[in-house]
Structures are given as structure tokens and as C-alpha cells.
TILO-711750 format. One record per residue (C-alpha): z, x, y; residue number from 1. Coordinates in nm, 2 decimals. Layout:
<node z="Z" x="X" y="Y" num="NUM"/>
...
REM end
This chain:
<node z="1.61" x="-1.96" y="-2.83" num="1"/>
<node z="1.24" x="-1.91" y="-2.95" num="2"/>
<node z="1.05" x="-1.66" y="-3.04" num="3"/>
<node z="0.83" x="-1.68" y="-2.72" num="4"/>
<node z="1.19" x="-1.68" y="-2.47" num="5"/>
<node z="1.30" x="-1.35" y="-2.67" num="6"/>
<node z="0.89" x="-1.25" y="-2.60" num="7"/>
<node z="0.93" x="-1.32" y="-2.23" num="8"/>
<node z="1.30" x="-1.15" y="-2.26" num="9"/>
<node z="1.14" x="-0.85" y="-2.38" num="10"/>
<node z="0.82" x="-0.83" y="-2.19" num="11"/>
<node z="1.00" x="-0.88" y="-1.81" num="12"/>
<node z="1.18" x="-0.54" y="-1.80" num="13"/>
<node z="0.88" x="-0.33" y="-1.96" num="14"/>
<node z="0.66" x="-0.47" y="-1.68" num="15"/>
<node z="0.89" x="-0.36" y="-1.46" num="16"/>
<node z="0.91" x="-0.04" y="-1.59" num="17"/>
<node z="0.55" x="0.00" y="-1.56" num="18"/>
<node z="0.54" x="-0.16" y="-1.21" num="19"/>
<node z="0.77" x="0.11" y="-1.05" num="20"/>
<node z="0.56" x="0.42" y="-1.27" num="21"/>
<node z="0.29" x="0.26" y="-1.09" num="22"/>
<node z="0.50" x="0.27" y="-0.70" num="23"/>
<node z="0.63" x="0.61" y="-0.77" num="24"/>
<node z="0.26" x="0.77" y="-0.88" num="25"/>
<node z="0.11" x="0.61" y="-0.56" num="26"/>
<node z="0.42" x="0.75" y="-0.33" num="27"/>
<node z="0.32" x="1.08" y="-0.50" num="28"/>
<node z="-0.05" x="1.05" y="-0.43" num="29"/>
<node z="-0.02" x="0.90" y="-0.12" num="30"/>
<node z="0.14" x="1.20" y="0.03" num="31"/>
<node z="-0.15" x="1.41" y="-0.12" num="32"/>
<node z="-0.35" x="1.16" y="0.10" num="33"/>
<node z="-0.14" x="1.22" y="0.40" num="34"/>
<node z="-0.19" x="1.58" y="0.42" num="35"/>
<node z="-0.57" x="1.53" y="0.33" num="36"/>
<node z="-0.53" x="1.35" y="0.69" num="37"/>
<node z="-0.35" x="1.57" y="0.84" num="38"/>
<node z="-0.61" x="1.83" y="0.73" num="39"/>
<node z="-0.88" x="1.58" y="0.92" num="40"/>
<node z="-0.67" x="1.51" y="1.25" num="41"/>
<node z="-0.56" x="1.93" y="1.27" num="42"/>
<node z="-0.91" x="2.05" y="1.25" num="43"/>
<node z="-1.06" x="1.78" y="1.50" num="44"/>
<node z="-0.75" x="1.91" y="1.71" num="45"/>
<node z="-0.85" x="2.23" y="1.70" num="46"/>
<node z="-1.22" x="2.13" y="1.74" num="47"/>
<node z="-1.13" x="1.96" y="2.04" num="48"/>
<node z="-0.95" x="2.19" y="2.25" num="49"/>
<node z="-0.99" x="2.52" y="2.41" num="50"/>
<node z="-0.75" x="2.79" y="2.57" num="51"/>
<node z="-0.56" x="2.46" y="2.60" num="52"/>
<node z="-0.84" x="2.24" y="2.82" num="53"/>
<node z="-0.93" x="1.94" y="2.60" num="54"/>
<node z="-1.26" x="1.85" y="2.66" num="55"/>
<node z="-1.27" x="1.57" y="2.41" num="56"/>
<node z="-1.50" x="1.49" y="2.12" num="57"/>
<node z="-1.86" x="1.48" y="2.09" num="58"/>
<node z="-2.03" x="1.20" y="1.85" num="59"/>
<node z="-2.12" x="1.49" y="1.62" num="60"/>
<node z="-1.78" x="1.57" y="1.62" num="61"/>
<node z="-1.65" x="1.20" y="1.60" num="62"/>
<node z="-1.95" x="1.15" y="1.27" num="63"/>
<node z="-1.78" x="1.47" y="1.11" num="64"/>
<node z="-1.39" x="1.34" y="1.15" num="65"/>
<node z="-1.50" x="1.02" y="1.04" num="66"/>
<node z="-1.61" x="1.16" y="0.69" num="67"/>
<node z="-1.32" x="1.39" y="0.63" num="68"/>
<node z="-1.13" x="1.06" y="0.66" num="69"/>
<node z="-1.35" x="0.88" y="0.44" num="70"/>
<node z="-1.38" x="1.14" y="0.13" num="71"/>
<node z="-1.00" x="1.14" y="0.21" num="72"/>
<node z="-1.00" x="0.75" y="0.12" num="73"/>
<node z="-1.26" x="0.79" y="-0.10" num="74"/>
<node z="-1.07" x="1.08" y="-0.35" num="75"/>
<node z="-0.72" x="0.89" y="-0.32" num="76"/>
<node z="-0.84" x="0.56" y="-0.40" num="77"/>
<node z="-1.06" x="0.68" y="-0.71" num="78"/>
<node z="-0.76" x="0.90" y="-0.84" num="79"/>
<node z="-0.55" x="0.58" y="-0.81" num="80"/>
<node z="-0.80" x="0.38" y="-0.99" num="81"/>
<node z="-0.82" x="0.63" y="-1.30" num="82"/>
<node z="-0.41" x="0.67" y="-1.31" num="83"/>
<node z="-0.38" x="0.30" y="-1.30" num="84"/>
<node z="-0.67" x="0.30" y="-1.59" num="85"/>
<node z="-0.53" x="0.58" y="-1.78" num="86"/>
<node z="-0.15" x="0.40" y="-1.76" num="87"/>
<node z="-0.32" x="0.04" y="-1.85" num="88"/>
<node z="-0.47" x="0.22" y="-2.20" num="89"/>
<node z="-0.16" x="0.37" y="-2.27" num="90"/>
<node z="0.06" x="0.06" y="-2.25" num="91"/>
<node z="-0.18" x="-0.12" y="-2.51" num="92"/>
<node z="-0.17" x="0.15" y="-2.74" num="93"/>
<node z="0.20" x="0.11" y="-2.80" num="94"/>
REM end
């Protein structure tokens, strides 16, 4: 074998490696996503009803929902980026 098949030999599993850090770190931070949603959806639940009568959701209501979902999105996908920066720079420094 050549020195680029022993390369490839040993560059296969430490991509892998990295590949499932990566899965497992979003897994953890997609559950700190999930309960930023659940945050969303329980206070427009309890925004909606009263004494048990739902009477719906206004568009006020509809505008405020849609940017606790969206700072939500926005906070999970720019923590993901960073992480996925901050995992990049530290593979190239080994």
C-alpha cells in the first residue's frame, strides 16, 4: 500500500469520530430547542384559553407566537453554527 491508502486508512475513522461529536452535540441542542418550543406553544396555550373556553388567537397573538418560534430557530441554529465552527478549528489544530 501507499502512503495516500494508509492517509485515507487513517483519515476515515477520525471523520467519523468527528461526524457523530457533531450528531450527539445537535441531539443535545436540539432538545434545548424543543423546550424553547414548548416554552412558545405553553404560553400561546395559556394565552388562548380562559376558565377553560378557548376563544382562539388573535393576529397580535398569532405575530407574537410566530417570533418566539423564530428567536427559538434563530438561537439554535446560530449556536449550532458556532459549535460546528469551534469543532472545525479544533480539528486543524491537531
Amino acid at each position: 500500500m501507499n502512503a495516500k491508502t494508509y492517509l485515507a486508512i487513517l483519515t476515515i475513522p477520525a471523520l467519523l469520530i468527528v461526524g457523530l461529536l457533531n450528531v450527539s452535540q445537535a441531539q443535545d441542542m436540539g432538545s434545548e430547542r424543543e423546550l424553547c418550543l414548548r416554552d412558545c406553544r405553553q404560553w400561546i396555550e395559556g394565552d388562548a384559553g380562559f376558565g377553560g373556553v378557548s376563544r382562539g388567537i388573535g393576529d397580535a397573538q398569532a405575530r407574537m407566537y410566530a417570533r418566539c418560534v423564530e428567536r427559538c430557530e434563530r438561537k439554535f441554529w446560530k449556536e449550532f453554527d458556532q459549535r460546528s465552527r469551534e469543532n472545525a478549528d479544533g480539528d486543524d489544530s491537531d
